[in-house]
C-alpha positions in Angstrom: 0.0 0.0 0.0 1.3 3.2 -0.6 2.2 5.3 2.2 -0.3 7.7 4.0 0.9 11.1 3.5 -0.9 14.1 5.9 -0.2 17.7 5.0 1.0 19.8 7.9 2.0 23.8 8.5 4.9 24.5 9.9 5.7 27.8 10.1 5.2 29.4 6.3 5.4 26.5 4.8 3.3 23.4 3.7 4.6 20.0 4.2 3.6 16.2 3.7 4.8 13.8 6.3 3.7 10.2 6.1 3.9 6.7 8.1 4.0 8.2 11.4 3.3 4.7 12.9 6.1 3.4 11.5 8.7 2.3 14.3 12.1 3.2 13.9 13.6 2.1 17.2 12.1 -1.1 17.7 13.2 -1.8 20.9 11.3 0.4 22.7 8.5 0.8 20.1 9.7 4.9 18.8 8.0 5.7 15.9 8.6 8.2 13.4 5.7 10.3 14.4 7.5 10.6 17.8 10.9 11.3 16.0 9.6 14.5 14.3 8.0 15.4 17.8 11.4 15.1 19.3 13.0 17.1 16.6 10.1 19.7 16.4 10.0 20.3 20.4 13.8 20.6 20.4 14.0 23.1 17.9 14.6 26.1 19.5 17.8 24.9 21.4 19.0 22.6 18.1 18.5 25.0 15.7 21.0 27.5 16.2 24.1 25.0 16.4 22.7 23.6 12.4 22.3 27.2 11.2 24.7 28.3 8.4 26.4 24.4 8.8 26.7 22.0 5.9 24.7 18.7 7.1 25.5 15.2 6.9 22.2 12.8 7.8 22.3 9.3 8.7 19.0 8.0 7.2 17.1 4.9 8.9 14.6 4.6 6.7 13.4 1.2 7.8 14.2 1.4 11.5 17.8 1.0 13.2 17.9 -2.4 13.0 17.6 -1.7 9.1 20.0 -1.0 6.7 21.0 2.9 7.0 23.2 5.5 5.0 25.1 8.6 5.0 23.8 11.5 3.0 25.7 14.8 2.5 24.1 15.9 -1.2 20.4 16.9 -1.5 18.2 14.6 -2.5 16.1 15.1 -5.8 13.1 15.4 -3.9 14.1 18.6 -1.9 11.8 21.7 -1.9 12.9 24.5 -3.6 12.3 26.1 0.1 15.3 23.7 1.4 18.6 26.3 1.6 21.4 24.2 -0.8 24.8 25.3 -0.3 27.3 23.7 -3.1 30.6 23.4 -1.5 33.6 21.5 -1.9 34.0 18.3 -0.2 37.0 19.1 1.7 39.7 15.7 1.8 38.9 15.2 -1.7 41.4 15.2 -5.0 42.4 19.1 -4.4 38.9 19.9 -3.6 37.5 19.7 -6.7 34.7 17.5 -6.0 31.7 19.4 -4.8 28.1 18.9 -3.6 24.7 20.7 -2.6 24.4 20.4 0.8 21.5 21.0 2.9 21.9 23.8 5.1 18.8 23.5 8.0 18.6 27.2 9.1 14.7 26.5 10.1 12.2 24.1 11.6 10.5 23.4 8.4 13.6 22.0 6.9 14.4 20.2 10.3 10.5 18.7 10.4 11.2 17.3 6.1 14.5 15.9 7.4 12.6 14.4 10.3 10.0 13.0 7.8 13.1 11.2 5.7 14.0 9.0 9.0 17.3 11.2 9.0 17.1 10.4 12.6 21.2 11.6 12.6 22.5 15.2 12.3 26.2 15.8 12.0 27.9 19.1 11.1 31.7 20.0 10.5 33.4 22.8 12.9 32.9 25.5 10.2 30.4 27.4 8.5 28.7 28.4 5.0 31.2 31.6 3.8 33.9 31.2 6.1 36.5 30.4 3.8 40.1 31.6 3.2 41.2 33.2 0.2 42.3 30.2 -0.8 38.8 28.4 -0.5 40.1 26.6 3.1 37.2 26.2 5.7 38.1 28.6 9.0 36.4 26.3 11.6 34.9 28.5 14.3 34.6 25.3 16.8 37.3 22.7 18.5 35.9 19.3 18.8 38.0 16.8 21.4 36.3 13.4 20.6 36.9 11.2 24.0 36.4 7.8 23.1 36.6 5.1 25.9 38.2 1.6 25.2 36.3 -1.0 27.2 36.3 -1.3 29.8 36.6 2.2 30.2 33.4 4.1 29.8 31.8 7.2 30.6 32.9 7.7 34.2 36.9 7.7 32.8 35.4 9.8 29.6 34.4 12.5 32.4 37.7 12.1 34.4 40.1 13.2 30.9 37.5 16.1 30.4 37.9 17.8 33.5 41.8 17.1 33.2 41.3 18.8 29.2 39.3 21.4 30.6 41.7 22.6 33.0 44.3 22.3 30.8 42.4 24.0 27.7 41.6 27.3 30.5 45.3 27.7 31.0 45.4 29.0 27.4 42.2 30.7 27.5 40.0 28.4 25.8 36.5 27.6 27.3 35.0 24.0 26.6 31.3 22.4 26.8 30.7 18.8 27.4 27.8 16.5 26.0 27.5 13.1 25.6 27.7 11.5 21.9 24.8 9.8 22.7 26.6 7.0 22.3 29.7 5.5 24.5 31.7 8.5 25.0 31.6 12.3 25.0 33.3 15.5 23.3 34.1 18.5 23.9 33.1 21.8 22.3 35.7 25.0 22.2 34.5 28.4 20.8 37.2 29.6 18.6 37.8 32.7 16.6 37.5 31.3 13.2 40.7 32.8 12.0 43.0 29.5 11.5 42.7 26.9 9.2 41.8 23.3 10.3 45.5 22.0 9.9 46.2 24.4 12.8 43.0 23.9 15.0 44.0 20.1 14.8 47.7 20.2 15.6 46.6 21.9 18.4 44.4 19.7 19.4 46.9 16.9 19.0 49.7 18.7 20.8 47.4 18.8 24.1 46.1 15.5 23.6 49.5 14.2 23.4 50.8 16.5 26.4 47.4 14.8 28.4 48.9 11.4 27.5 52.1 11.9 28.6 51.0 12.9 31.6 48.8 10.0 32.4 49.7 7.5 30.0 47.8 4.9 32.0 44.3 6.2 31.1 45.3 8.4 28.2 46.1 7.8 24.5 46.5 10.3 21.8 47.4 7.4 19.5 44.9 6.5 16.6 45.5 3.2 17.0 42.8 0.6 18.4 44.9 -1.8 19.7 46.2 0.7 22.3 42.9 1.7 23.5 41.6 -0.8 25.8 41.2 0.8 29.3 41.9 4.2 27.9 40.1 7.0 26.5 41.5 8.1 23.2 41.6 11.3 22.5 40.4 12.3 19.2 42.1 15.7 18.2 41.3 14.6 14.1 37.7 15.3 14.7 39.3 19.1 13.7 40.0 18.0 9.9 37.8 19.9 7.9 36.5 16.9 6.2 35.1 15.6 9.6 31.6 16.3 11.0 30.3 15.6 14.6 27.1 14.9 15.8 25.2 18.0 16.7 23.9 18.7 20.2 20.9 17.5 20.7 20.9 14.7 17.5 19.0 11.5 18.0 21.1 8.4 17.9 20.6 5.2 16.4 21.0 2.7 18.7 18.4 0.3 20.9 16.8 3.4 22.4 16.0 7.0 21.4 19.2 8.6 22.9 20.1 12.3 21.8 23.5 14.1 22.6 22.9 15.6 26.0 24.6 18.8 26.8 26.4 18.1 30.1 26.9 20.6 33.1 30.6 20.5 34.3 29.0 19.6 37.7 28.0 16.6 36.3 30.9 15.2 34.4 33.1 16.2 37.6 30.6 14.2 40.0 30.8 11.1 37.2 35.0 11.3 37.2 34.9 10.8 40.8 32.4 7.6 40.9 29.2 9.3 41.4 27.2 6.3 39.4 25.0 7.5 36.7 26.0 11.1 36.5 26.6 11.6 33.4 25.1 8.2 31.0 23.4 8.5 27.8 20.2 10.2 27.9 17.2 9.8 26.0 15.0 11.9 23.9 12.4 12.4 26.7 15.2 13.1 29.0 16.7 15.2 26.8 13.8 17.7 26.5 13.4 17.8 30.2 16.6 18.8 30.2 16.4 21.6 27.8 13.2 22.9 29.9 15.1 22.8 32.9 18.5 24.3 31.5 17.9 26.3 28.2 20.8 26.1 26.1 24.1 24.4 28.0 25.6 25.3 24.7 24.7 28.6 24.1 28.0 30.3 24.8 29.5 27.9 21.5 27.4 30.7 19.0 29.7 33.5 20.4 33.4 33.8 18.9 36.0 32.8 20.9 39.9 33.5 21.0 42.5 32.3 18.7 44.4 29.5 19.6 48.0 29.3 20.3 50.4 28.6 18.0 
């Protein structure tokens, strides 16, 4: 049977959304009608960290137990509404290689994207327009990836980011936790926008490897896997400007609805010194009480920061 389409208003604009009984974590019974609720009610906090980024979806079209994949281009099917950006992929042959991306600067386009079981939203650390002369991305974000080896988790995850934190401060730099939604954490650093990836990365990778040295017990700056067990690795390549990371407040595919939860610093603190269940993955439900309770635990990320040091 073809599918049940239902046109909605959002905003401005007129939309068609259809299946919304269709269960796309089947674990816990989430449908896709609750999956554009999620996304619609966490709009207001979600929306600003998407605006003016090139978007990379994950699309679980038939669920997460189903076969998904990665989208960057916009499909054929995309309103004329839908901002289009066509950019360079960055890491390919000399950056010749280039694709309309979807840009989701408003809750229409994040509702459609909802509707297309694109239940992932990832962005790189730079924006639309903020290029060099020379057509290099000038990322206004630092993203440390902390990625526990089992069994390390989340409670050694919040151990490192305290020591990063402290360590990032000393040169001026302010940092934001969240959870992946996943198994680990990163975090988020304002920056000025004025370097080029190359240079937010080797920073990142000279502190990573100054945190290893340090405690080379729990820490590896080291890509890899076969040093990682019972360390968190920290992942200073997340800077390339060919990566993306998942943006706050993103679902997660996995066996529940988790989203990545902006994290108070009391919080990961409290989890690095045992307090159980402190900082875990949270779910979408959670999630939004969280917003409610705490606004924006990102906000500060949409205001420049400094340069970092050479």
């Amino acid at each position: 049977m073809p599918a049940e389409k239902i046109r909605v208003e959002v905003e401005d604009r007129t939309l068609e959304v259809s299946n919304l009984d269709k269960v796309l974590y089947p674990g816990v019974g989430f449908t896709k009608g609750e999956v554009i609720d999620y996304y619609t009610r966490i709009a207001p906090v979600l929306l600003p960290h998407l605006r003016d980024r090139p978007l990379t979806r994950i699309r679980y079209p038939n669920g997460v137990d189903a076969s998904f994949f990665f989208e960057k281009n916009a499909p054929a099917s995309t309103p004329d509404w839908v901002r289009q950006a066509r950019l360079p992929t960055p890491g390919s042959s000399k950056d010749r290689d280039e694709l309309d991306y979807v840009v989701c600067d408003d809750l229409p386009t994040l509702v459609w994207l909802a509707n297309l079981a694109a239940l992932e939203l990832h962005t790189p650390q730079w924006r639309v327009g903020t290029r060099s002369r020379a057509g290099e991305p000038r990322p206004d974000l630092m993203v440390v990836d902390l990625d526990p080896g089992s069994p390390a988790g989340l409670p050694e995850c919040s151990t490192v980011a305290v020591r990063m934190r402290d360590r990032l401060a000393q040169d001026g730099i302010a940092s934001y936790p969240k959870t992946s939604g996943k198994k680990g954490m990163q975090l988020c650093c304002p920056i000025a926008g004025k370097q080029s990836a190359d240079e937010v990365s080797g920073y990142a990778r000279r502190i990573a490897e100054e945190l290893e040295r340090a405690d080379p017990e729990l820490i590896t700056a080291k890509m890899a896997k076969r040093l990682r067990p019972g360390k968190i690795f920290i992942d200073w390549s997340q800077n390339s400007a060919a990566k993306t990371t998942v943006a706050p407040y993103s679902l997660r595919a996995g066996s529940v609805p988790a989203a990545s939860a902006p994290l108070t610093w009391t919080e990961v603190e409290a989890a690095g010194s045992g307090e159980l269940g402190a900082v875990r993955p949270f779910t979408a439900v959670e999630v939004l009480a969280r917003a409610e309770e705490y606004g924006d635990l990102m906000a500060d990320l949409l205001v420049p920061g400094p340069k970092l040091p050479r």
